[in-house]
N, C-alpha and C positions, 0 to 999 in steps of 0.2 A: 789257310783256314780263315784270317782275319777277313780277305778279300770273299769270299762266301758268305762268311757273317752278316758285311756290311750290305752286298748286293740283297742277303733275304729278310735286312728289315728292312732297306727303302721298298721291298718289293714288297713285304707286310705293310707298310704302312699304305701303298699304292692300293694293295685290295684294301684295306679297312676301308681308305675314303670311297671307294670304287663300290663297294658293299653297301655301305652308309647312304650313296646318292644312290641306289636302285630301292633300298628301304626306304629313303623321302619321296621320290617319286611315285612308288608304287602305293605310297599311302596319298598321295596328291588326284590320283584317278584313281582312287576306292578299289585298290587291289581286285582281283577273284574272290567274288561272293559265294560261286559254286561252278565247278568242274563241270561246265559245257560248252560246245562249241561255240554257242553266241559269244557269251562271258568272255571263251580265249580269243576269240574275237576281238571283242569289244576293247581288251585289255592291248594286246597288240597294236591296234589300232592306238588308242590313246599314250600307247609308252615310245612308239615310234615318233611321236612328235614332243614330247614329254625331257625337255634339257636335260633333267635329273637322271633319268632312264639311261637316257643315251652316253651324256659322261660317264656313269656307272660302268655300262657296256665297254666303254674304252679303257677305261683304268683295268677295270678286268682283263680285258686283253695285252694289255700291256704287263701286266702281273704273271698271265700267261708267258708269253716272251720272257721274263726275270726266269718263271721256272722253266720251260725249256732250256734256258742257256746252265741253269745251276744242274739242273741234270747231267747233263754235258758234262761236266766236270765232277760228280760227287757220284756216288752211288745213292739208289733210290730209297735204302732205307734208314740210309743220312738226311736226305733232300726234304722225304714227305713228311716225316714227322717234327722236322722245323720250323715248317711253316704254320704248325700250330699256334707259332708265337704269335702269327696275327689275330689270335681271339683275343689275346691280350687289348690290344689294338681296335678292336672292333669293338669290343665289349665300351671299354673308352668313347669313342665315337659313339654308340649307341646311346650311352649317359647323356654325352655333353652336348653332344652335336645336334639328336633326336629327343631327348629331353625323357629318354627311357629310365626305369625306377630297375636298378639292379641290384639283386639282393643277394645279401651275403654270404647266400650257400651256392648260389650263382658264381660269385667273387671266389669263393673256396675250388671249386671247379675250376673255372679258368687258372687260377694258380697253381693247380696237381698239374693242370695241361702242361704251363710255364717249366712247372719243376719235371715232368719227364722229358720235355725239350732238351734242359739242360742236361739230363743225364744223358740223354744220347750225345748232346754234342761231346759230351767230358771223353764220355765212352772212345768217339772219335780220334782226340787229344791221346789220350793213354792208350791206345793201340798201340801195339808194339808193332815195329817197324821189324821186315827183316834184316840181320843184320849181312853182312858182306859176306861173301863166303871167301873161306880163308883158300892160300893156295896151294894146290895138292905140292906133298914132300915129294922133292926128286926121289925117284929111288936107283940105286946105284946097279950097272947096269949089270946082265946075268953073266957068267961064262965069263972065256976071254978073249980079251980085247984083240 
């Protein structure tokens, strides 16, 4: 469990900043103004040259890779709702990194997210494991011998 843990906050942490550079970027070449072909164009065009864009892109996939492999090993309704912890994470980066104003009821939200994270992980932890199964009593044999 600790090894899961550990892999899906570098892996939270890996999107936050991965999140964070396609939100700088995409405010660096004036995002989509409106939903049309020029526009997805236009935006394309400039993100594909765009540093910020492009690291994003990668940390993403990279974060991708973390959860493929934590699949692999956990069940899906362990995996996905952990990785909510990186709003934790992002919201942070949002603040400090983007200079974004997050307010308290915002704060309050990411926190409920945090706190049912936790309770699934707990959930995980207190599962009861099955236990051995005991071994059937000889029984003694019919008739005679």
């Amino acid at each position: 469990m600790t090894k899961i843990l550990l892999i899906l906050f570098i892996a939270a942490v890996i999107e936050a900043v991965g999140v964070t550079y396609l939100a700088g970027g995409l405010k660096e070449i004036h995002g989509m103004k409106e939903m049309t072909a020029h526009e997805l164009g236009r935006v394309l065009k400039s993100g594909a040259t765009n540093g910020k864009i492009l690291g994003g892109i990668g940390l993403e996939a990279v974060f991708f890779g973390a959860l493929l492999y934590m699949l692999s090993l956990r069940d899906l309704s362990f995996v996905w709702p952990l990785t909510s912890m990186g709003f934790i994470i992002t919201t942070l980066a949002a603040q400090f990194i983007l200079g974004e104003k997050v307010s308290a009821s915002r704060w309050v939200g990411v926190w409920l997210i945090a706190a049912g994270a936790f309770l699934i992980s707990y959930s995980e932890n207190a599962k009861a494991r099955p236990a051995a199964p005991e071994p059937a009593a000889r029984s003694a044999p019919l008739g005679p011998q």
